[in-house]
N, C-alpha and C positions, 0 to 999 in steps of 0.2 A: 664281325669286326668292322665293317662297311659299315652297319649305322651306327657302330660306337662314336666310329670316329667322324658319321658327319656331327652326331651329336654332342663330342667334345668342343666340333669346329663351332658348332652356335652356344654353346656357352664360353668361345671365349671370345667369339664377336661381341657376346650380350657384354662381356666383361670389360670389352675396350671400349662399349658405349658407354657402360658407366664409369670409365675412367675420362674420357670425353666430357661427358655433362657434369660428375660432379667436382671436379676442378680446373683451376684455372691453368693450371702446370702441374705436369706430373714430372718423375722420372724415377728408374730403377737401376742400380747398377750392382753387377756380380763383386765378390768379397774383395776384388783386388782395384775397384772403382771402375769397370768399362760398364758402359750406359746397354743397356739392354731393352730397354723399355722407355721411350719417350716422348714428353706429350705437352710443348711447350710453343707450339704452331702459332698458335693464337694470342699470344704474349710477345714471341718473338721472333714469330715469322719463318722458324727455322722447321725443315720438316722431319720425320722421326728415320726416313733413308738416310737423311746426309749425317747424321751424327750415331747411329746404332755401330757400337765396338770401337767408340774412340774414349778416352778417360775424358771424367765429368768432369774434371780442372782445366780440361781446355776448353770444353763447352759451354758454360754456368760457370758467371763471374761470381765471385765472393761466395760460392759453393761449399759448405760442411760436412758433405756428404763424405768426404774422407777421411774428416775428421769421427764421423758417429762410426766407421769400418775401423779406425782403431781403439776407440772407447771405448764402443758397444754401448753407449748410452744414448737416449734420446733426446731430441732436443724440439719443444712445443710449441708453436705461436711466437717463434724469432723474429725480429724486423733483419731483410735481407735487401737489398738493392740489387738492383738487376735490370739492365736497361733503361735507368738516371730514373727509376720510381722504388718507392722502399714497399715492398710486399710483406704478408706476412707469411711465413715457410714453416715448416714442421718436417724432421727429419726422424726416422724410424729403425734401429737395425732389423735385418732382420735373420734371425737364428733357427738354428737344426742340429738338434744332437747336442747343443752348449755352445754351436761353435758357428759364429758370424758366417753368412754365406751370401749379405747382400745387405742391401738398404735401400729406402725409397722414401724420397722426397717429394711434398705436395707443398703447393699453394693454393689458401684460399682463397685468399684475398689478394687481387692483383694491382690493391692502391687501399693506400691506407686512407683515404676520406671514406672506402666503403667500410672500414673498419667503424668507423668514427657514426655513420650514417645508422648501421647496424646498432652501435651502442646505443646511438638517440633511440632508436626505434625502441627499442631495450627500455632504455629509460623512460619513456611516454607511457609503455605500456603497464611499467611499474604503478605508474601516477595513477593510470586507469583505474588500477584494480585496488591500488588506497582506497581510490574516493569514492568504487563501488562498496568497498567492506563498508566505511563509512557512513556511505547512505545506507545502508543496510540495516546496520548497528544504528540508527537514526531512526530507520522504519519497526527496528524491531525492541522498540524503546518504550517503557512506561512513557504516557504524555500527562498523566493527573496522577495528585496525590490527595489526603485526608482536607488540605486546604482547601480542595476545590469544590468540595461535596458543603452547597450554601443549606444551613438549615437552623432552626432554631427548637424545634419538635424535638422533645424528648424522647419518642420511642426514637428518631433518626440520631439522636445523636449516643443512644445504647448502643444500637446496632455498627456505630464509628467505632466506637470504644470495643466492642466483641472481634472489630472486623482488625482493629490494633494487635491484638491480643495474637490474632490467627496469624497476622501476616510473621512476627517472630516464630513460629514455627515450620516443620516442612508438611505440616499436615494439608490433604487436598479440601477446597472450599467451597460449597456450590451454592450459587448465589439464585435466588428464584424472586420475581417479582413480574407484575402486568410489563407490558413496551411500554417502553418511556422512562420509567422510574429510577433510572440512573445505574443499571446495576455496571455497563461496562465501568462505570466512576469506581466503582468499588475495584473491581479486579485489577484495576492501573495501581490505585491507590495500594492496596494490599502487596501488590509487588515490589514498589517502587517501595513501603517500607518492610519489606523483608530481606533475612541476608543476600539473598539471592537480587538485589536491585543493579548491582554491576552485570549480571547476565542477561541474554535477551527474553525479551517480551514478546511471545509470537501469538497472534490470533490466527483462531478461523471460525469461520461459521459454518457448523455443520447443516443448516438448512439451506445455505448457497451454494454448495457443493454438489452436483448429480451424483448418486450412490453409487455410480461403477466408477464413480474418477476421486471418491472417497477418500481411501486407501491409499490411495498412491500420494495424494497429496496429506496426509499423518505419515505415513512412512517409508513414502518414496519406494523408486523401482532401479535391477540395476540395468547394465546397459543391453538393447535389444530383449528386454523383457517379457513384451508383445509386440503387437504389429502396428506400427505409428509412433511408438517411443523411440525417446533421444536415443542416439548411438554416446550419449556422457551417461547416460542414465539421469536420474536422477533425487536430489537430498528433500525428503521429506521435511515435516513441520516437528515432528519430534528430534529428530537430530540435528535440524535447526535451533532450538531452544534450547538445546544441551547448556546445562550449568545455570538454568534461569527457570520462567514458569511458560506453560503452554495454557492460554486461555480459549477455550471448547466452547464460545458461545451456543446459544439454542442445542442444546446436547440433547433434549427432547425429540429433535427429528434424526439423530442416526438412527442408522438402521440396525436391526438385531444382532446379523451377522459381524457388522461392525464393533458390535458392544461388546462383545465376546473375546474378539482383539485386543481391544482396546480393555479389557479385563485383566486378560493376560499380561499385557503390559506392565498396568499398574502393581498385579500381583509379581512377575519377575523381572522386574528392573530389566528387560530386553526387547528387543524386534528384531523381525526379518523382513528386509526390503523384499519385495517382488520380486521374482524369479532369481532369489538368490536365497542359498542357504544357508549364511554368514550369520552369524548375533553379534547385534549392537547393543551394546551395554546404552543403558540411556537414566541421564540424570537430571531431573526436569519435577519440577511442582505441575501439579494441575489445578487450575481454576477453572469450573464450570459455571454456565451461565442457562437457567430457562424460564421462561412466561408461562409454561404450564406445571402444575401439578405432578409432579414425577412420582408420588406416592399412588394418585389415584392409575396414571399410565402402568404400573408396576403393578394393581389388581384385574385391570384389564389385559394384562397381557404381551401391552405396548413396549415395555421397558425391563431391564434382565433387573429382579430386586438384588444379587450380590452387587451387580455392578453398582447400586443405585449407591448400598451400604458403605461402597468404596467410594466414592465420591463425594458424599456426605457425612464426613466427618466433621465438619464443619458447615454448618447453613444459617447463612442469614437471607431472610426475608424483607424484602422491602417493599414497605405499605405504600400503596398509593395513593396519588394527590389528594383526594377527593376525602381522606386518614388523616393528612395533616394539613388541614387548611389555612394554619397558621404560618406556611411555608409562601403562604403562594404571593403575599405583597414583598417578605423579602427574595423571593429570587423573579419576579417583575421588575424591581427595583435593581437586582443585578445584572440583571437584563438589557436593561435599559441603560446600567451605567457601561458597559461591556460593546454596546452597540451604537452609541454617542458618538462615538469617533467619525464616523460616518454622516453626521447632520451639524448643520450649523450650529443650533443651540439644543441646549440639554433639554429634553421633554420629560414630564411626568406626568401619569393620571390623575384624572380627578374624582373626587371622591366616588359619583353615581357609577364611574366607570371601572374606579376598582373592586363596587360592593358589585357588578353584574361579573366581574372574574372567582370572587371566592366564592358564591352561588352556582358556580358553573360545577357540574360533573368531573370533569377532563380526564375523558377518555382515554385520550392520550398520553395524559399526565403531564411531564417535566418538560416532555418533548413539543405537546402540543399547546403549552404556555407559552414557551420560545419563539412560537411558531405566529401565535399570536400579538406577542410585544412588536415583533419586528414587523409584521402588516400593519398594525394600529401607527407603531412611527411614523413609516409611509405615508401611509394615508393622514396621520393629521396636523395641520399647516399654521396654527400657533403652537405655545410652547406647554400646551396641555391638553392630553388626550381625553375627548370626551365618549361619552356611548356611540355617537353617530361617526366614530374615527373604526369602532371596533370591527372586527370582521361578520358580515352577515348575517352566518347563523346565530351569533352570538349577541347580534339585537333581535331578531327574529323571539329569539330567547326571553330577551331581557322585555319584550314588547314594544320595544321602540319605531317599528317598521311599520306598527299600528297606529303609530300617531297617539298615542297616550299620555303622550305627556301634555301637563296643564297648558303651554303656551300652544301647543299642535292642536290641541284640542277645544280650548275657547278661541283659534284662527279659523276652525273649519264650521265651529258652530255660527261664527260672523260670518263666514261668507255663504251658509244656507240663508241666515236671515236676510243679507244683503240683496243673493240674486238666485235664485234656482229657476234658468231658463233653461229648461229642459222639457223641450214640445215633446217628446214621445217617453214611452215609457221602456226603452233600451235603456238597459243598465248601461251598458258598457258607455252611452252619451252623455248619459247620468253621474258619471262618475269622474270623465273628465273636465265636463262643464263645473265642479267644483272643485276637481284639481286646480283649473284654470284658474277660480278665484282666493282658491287660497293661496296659492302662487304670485297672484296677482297683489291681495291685499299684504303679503311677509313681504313683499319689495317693496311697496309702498311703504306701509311700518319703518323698514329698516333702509328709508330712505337710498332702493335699490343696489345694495350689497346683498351678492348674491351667498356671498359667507355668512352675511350675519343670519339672510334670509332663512338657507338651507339646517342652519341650527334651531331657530326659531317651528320649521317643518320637521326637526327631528329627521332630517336625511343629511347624506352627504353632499355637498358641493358637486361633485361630478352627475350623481342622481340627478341633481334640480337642474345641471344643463342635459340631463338625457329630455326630463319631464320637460322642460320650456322650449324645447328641441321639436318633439313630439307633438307637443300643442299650438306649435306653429307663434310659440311668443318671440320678441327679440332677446338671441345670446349673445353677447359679447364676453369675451375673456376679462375678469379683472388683474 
């Protein structure tokens, strides 16, 4: 009995503490209105001895509480006055058996600017989480459609028309081609005209992704799942795209265990997040994207062939640059319209400089054209890009860095006849003692423009002050 009741006595210590902290005023009074219980010190100075067994109408001005002991109804978030401030009060009967045997009255708020402060806060936070969905809904948005895929190539422009075709449907697409050759274009585009265009757009790249944090991010985990996850849990990429498509770039590097999942998925329309054993229904298209061969991955072993068959229900291929070579002056040209904004006057190539781009390989394809127009602008300072504007390897290429060309070539053959002082047989003295006079004689020629010069030597302007630099000539900036 002895530690019952010290044990009753700390639970109703703990009980008056939390009536302490979590109000501003309390009070309690038996069915007939004497105050029992009260807790209004700090409001109004009064302590809970001098007023216990007196009625709450002499204590508490504009008080209800006698009124809710004959109603028995409650009364929630009243404006009350009380000590020339208007509080907000909430009055409670309360009952036993059917039959009223008290009531208690709280304040939350002991001024209504904190009401009002509360609301702001209230309201900010609303704004917040707008303009998060927002951005959200922003980020997880087709940004290309069929308009933006530039081409003139017939087999690219079947492949628009197949890729039309697919996006009216819910069937999945897996789009395969080298880097570069534009396949995210197609997956934006293909969404963006499908019914599914008012739902989100979610990527991800499964080769960006380490293989044990995979999973979690396709289909999320719930809360305290393992050891380092959020205590909110959290929403995967699939249940994020709910109602829209999920585009799976480079799907070549999941891993097997994953494919398997991820099979299952597409075979029952469900998932289970991480450490939870709930199903989510999940309604979503899938666009796949990869650079490799998934037929030949699928003989080797690398790749599950049902999954492959599921995802390829649709395939389009797209050739590489090096396939349509007819593509490559119009998207230079749009290129370069695209990139204009950015320089004083509009540049274009010229002719030697655009036949060393259709000759090129590119590797890189669409990506590494791009990559190209925008260094050649750069670098070159009238309003026409020549070979010697281009990027390095790609005079390297073209031969240019050999001095080949007829004007480089009959300047260096004049300056052997002119002067080859070269007392020793070091090459390397050799070779700038006629740097020096070719150099010498293209400023002479060109009347010392170092621009006209350095065209004239088939280099760039910055080259021929590295060279004139080196060989101890006078540089000045023009």
């Amino acid at each position: 009995m002895e530690r019952s009741y010290e044990e009753l006595k700390r639970q109703m210590e703990m009980i008056d503490e939390f009536i302490e902290q979590a109000y501003e005023g309390m009070a309690i009074v038996d069915a007939d209105g004497y105050i029992t219980k009260f807790n209004y010190e700090k409001l109004l100075g009064i302590k809970e001895d001098e007023v216990l067994g007196k009625h709450v109408t002499d204590v508490l001005e504009n008080t209800r509480l006698d009124v809710v002991l004959k109603t028995g109804k409650s009364e929630i978030g009243d404006i009350q006055v009380i000590g020339g401030k208007q509080v907000i009060a909430s009055r409670i009967p309360i009952e036993r058996d059917g039959k009223i045997i008290g009531a208690v009255g709280t304040i939350l708020f002991k001024d209504l600017a904190e009401v009002k402060y509360m609301a702001d806060y209230i309201d900010n936070m609303k704004r917040q989480m707008r303009d998060y969905k927002q951005e959200l809904k922003r980020l997880n948005q087709a940004k290309y459609s069929f308009d933006n895929i530039i081409t003139d190539n017939s087999r690219m422009l079947g492949l628009i028309e197949s890729a039309r075709k697919a996006a009216e449907t819910h069937s999945t697409v897996c789009i395969s081609g080298e880097s570069g050759t534009g396949k995210e274009y197609f997956a934006h585009s293909i969404h963006k005209a499908s019914p599914r265009h008012y739902g989100p757009f979610v990527r991800i790249n499964c080769a960006a992704i380490p293989k044990d944090l995979l999973e979690s991010e396709l289909f999320g985990y719930a809360p305290g799942a393992f050891t380092g996850a959020s205590s909110a849990g959290k929403i995967g990429k699939f249940e994020l795209a709910s109602g829209g498509t999920i585009f799976l770039d480079e799907i070549s590097a999941m891993p097997l265990e994953m494919q398997s999942k991820l099979l299952r998925v597409l075979e029952e329309r469900e998932f289970e997040k991480i450490g939870s054993n709930v199903k989510i229904d999940v309604d979503v298209r899938i666009i796949s994207a990869t650079n490799e061969d998934l037929r030949m991955l699928v003989s080797k072993d690398k790749f599950r062939e049902d999954l492959y068959y599921r995802l390829e229900v649709v395939g389009i291929k797209i050739p590489p640059l090096r396939e349509r070579k007819d593509d490559i002056y119009l998207l230079a040209e749009n290129f370069l319209n695209s990139l204009k904004a950015s320089y004083a006057e509009k540049k274009q190539f010229s002719k030697s400089a655009l036949n060393v781009l259709i000759s090129h390989e590119w590797p890189g394809n669409v990506r590494e054209l791009r990559n190209v127009v925008e260094s050649s602008m750069s670098m070159a300072e009238g309003n026409t890009i020549e070979i010697a504007d281009l990027p390095e390897y790609l005079r390297i290429m073209a031969g240019e860095d050999q001095a080949t060309s007829g004007e480089a070539t009959d300047l260096i053959t004049a300056s052997l006849e002119m002067s080859f002082s070269c007392d020793s047989l070091n090459l390397k003295h050799c070779v700038e003692s006629v740097e020096r006079q070719a150099i010498l004689e293209a400023m002479r020629k060109n009347k010392h423009s170092k621009t006209d010069a350095a065209k004239m030597l088939g280099i760039h302007r910055t080259q021929l002050y590295k060279k004139m630099k080196k060989l101890g000539l006078e540089v000045e900036e023009e």
